[in-house]
N, C-alpha and C positions, 0 to 999 in steps of 0.2 A: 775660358773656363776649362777646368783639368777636372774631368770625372773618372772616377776610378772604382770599377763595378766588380764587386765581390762573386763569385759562384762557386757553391761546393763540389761539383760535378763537371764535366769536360761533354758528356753523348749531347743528345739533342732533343731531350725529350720537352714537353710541352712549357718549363719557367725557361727553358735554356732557348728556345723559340721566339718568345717572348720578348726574352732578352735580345736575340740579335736582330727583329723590327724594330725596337726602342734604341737602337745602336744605329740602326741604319737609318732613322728618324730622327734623331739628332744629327749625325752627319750630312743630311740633306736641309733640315735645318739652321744649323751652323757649323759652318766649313773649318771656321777657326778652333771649333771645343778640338780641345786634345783627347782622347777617350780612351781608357786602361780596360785591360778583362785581367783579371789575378783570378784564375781555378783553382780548386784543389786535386784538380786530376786531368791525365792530356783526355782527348779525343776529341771527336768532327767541332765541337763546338770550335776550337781555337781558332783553326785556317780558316772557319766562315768569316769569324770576328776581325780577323787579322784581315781576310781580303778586302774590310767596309773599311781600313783604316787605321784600327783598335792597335793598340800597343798590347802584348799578349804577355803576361806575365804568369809562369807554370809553379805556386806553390803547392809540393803536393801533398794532401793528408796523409799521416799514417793509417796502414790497413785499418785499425781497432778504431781510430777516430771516424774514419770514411764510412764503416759497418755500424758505426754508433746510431741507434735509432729507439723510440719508446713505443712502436706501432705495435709491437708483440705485448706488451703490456694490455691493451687493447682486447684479447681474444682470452682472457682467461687460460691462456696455456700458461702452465708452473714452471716445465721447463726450459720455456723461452724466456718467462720471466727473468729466470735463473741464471739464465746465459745473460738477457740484458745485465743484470746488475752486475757481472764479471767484465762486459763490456764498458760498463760505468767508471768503473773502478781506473780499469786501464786507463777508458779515454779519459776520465780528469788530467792524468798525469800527461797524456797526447796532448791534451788540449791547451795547456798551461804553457807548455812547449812551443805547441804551433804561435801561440796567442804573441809569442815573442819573437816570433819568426815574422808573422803576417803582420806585428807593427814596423817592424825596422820597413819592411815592406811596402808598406803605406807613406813610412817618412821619405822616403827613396823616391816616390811617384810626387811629392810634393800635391797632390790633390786640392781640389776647390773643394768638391765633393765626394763622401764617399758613399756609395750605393750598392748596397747588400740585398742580394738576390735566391735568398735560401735561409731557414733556419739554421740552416747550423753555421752560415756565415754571420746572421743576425748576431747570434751567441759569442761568435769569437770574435768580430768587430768589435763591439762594445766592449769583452772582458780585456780586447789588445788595448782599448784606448783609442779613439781614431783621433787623427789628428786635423780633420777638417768636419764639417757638419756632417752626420752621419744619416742615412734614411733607410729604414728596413722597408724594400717591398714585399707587403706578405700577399704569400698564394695560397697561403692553408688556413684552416678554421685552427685559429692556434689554442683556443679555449678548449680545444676536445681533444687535444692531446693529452695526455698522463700526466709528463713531466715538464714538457716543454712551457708552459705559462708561467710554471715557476722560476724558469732560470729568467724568461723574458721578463718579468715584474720587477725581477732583483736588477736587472740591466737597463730597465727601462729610461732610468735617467741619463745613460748613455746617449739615447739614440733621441735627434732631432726632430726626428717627423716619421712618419707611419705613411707610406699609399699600398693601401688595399686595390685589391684588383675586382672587386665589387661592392655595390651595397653592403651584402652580407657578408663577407670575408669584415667590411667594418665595423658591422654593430659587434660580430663577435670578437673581436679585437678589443674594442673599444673596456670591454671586460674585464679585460688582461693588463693593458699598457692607459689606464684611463687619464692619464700623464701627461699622452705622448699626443704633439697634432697630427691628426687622420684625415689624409686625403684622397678620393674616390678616384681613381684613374682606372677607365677599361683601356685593355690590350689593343693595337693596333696590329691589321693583319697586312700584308703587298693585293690588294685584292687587283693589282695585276697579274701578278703571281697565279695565286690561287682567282684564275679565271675560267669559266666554261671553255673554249677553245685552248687546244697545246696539246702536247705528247700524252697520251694515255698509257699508266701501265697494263700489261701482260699479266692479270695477277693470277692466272692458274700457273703458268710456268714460274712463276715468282714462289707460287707454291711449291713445286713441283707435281702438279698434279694432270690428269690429262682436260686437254677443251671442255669446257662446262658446255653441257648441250644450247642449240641453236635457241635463242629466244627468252632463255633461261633471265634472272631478275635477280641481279646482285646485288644483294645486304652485306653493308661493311660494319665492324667494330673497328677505328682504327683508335689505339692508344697502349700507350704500357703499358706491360703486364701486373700493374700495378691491383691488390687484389680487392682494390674498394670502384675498379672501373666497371666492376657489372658481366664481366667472363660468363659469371655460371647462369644471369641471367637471361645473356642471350644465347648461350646453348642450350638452355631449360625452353625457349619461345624457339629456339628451333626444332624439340624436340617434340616441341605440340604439332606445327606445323609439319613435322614428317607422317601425321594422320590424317594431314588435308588434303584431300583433292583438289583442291582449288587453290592449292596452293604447293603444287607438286614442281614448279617452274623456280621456283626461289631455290636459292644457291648463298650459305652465308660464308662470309671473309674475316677470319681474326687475323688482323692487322698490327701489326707493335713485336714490342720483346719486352725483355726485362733490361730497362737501362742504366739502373743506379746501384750503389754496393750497399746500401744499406740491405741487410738481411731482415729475413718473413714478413716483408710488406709487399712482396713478390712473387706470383705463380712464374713456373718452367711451363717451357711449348710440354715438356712431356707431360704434365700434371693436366693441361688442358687437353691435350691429345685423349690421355685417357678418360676421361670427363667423358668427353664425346662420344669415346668407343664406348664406353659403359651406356650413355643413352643410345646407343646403337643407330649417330648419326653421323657418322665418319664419310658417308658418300654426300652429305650434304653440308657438310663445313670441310674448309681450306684454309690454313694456318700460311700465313704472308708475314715473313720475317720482316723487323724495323725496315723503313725506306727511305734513304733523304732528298725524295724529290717526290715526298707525300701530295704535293698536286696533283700529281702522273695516276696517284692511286685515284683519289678523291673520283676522277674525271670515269674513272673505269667503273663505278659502281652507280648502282641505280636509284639507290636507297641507301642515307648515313646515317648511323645507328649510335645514338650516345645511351649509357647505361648504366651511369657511377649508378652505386647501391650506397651509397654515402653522400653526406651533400658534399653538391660540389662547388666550388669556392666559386667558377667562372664557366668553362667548359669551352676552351678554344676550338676542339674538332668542331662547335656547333659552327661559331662562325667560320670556319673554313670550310666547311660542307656548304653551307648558304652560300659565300661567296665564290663557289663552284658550280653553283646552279644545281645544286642538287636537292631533292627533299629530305629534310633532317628529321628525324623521330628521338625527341628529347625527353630523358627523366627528370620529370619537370618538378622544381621548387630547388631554393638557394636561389646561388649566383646564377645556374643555369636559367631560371626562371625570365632572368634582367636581359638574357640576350635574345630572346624573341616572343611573339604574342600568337598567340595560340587561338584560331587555326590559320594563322595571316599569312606565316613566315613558315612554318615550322610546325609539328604535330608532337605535344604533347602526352607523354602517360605518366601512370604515378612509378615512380622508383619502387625497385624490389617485386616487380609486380611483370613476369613471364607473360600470363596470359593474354595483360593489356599492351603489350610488347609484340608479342603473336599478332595479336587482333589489327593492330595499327600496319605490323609490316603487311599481312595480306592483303588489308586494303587499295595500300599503295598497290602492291604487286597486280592488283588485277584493274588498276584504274590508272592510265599511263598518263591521260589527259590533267589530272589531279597533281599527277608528279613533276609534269612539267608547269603548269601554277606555280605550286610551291619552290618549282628551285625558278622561276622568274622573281616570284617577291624574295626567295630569301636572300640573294642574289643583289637587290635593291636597298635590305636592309643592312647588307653587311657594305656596301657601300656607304650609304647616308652615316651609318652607325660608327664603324670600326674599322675607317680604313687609317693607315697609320700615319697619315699627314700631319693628323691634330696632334700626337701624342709625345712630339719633343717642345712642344711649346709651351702644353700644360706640364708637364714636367720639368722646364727652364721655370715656370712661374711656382712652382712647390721648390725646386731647390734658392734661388732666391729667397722665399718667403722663410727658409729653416737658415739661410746665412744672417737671416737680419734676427733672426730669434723671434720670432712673431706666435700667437698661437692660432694663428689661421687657419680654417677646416672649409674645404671645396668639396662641394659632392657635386 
């Protein structure tokens, strides 16, 4: 089999993660597939891909294509609006381009399957034509975007099969491409990798900041600086918690950058920084630039903190906090919901909500015996659950099932 995996992106943020377990799961699975990565942009992603095997293939977007996004539409800003449709404009004409670039591309690779890893590859696969059965893996709520449903509805006949990275990533799919067969695959993690024992990061020096006092109880955020991950969240439940006594030991860690070109779907450290300084909790948060050996981080923190303010399609930090043995604090409903049971694995609160964010970290913080429970079950369940053994064999059985044209749907 020749699979030939689409990504609009090159960094390594959490689909591009994804992607290279699902890459390293197939190759462990079957020695023989031949497996392609075509980017639209370099960076770390390529030489992880290449060192599993991957044929790396670098086509790169134009700026105004790579920048194209409808997330500013989203915030009622007029002037971003304004910009988007300037970027519209251009990018039709980019894309029309690239779409004939990235076919001859695809004929080149001779492909079994091709497997598109991004909206905006979804779009440009099907407008190129693929030349082998096509499969959009989605990781977004694509019905809550602006624009993006409409171009996927009119493409929909393109693409042979749909796998959703959750439940809910597929009923709301289901919406948009009601067409297309939908199939439920959860992410697979190395949960040798990401294991309790190994190298821990330094992450005050990573900051550059000086040793966090003796005893002190680290809360991490690790994720892009993407602006629907919940930032101002947990600097709002940090900001309560700078009135706690009893909670004066906690030290939090923003973790991540901003790794994609798409423009204002994105905070800067500096927009955060200032955030902070403005709640005048700058001695109690530490800003930890992206890390690609995000284990090292995971292992250093006492408490993993998720806090999309938007639902979230899946939430991989969860399971790789779990299967780091650590206690996770999830903003629980969506796809997040589907990765743990609440209070088994993992401690739930509601999304959007500081106070019960507060409330949950001090708990932990002042109950150690609690903490090491939870990261023993969560630990157990990201094992039974999401370790990435399973996840090239159901994926050999959904690309099969779109070579034969079948309308079969697995959850």
């Amino acid at each position: 089999m020749r699979i030939l995996f689409l990504n609009p992106a090159g960094g390594l943020g959490g689909a591009e993660r994804c992607l290279v377990d699902l890459i390293a799961s197939i190759r462990a699975y079957d020695s023989t597939a031949h497996v392609g990565v075509l980017a639209g942009a370099e960076g770390p992603l390529l030489p992880v891909v290449e060192a599993l095997g991957a044929q790396v293939m670098h086509l790169p977007l134009a700026q105004d294509l790579a920048e194209l996004g409808d997330s500013a539409l989203t915030r009622g800003n007029v002037r971003a609006a304004l910009a988007t449709a300037r970027r519209l404009a251009w990018g039709g004409v980019h894309a029309t381009r690239y779409a004939a670039r990235l076919r001859a591309a695809m004929h080149q690779f001779a492909p079994t399957v091709v497997h598109s890893n991004g909206i905006k590859m979804h779009l440009l696969a099907a407008a190129a034509g693929s030349p082998a059965p096509l499969i959009w893996h989605l990781r977004d709520f694509i019905g809550e975007r602006p624009l993006v449903p409409l171009g996927m509805k009119a493409l929909q006949w393109r693409a042979d099969a749909c796998i959703a990275m959750s439940r809910a990533v597929a009923e709301d799919a289901r919406r948009v491409v009601p067409r297309t067969a939908m199939h439920v695959l959860y992410d697979g993690i190395d949960t040798d990798l990401f294991a309790p024992t190994g190298k821990v990061a330094s992450l005050d020096a990573l900051a550059g900041a000086a040793p966090a006092p003796d005893g002190c109880v680290r809360v991490g955020l690790v994720a892009t600086y993407a602006r629907w991950k919940g930032h101002e969240v947990v600097l709002e439940a940090a900001r309560q918690l700078a009135t706690r006594t009893d909670a004066s030991r906690v030290v939090f860690y923003i973790i991540g950058g901003p790794i994609y070109d798409t423009t204002s779907s994105q905070y800067t450290v500096e927009e955060l920084r200032t955030l902070a300084s403005r709640f005048g909790i700058e001695d109690r948060v530490r800003f930890v630039p992206f890390q690609a050996r995000i284990e090292e981080v995971y292992r250093a923190l006492d408490v993993v903190v998720h806090a999309s303010s938007l639902r979230e399609p899946f939430g991989r930090t969860i399971v790789e906090g779990m299967a780091t043995g650590k206690p996770v604090i999830v903003a629980n409903g969506s796809g997040a919901a589907e990765a743990f049971a609440d209070p088994h694995d993992a401690v739930g609160v509601p999304p959007r909500d500081p106070r019960a964010l507060a409330e949950a970290v001090r708990r932990l913080a002042l109950d150690p015996e609690e903490r090491a429970r939870l990261g023993r079950a969560g630990r157990r369940t990201a094992i039974e659950r999401f370790s990435r053994g399973r996840v090239a064999r159901e994926v050999f059985d959904i690309y099969r099932t779109a070579g034969e044209g079948t309308d079969g749907t697995t959850v």
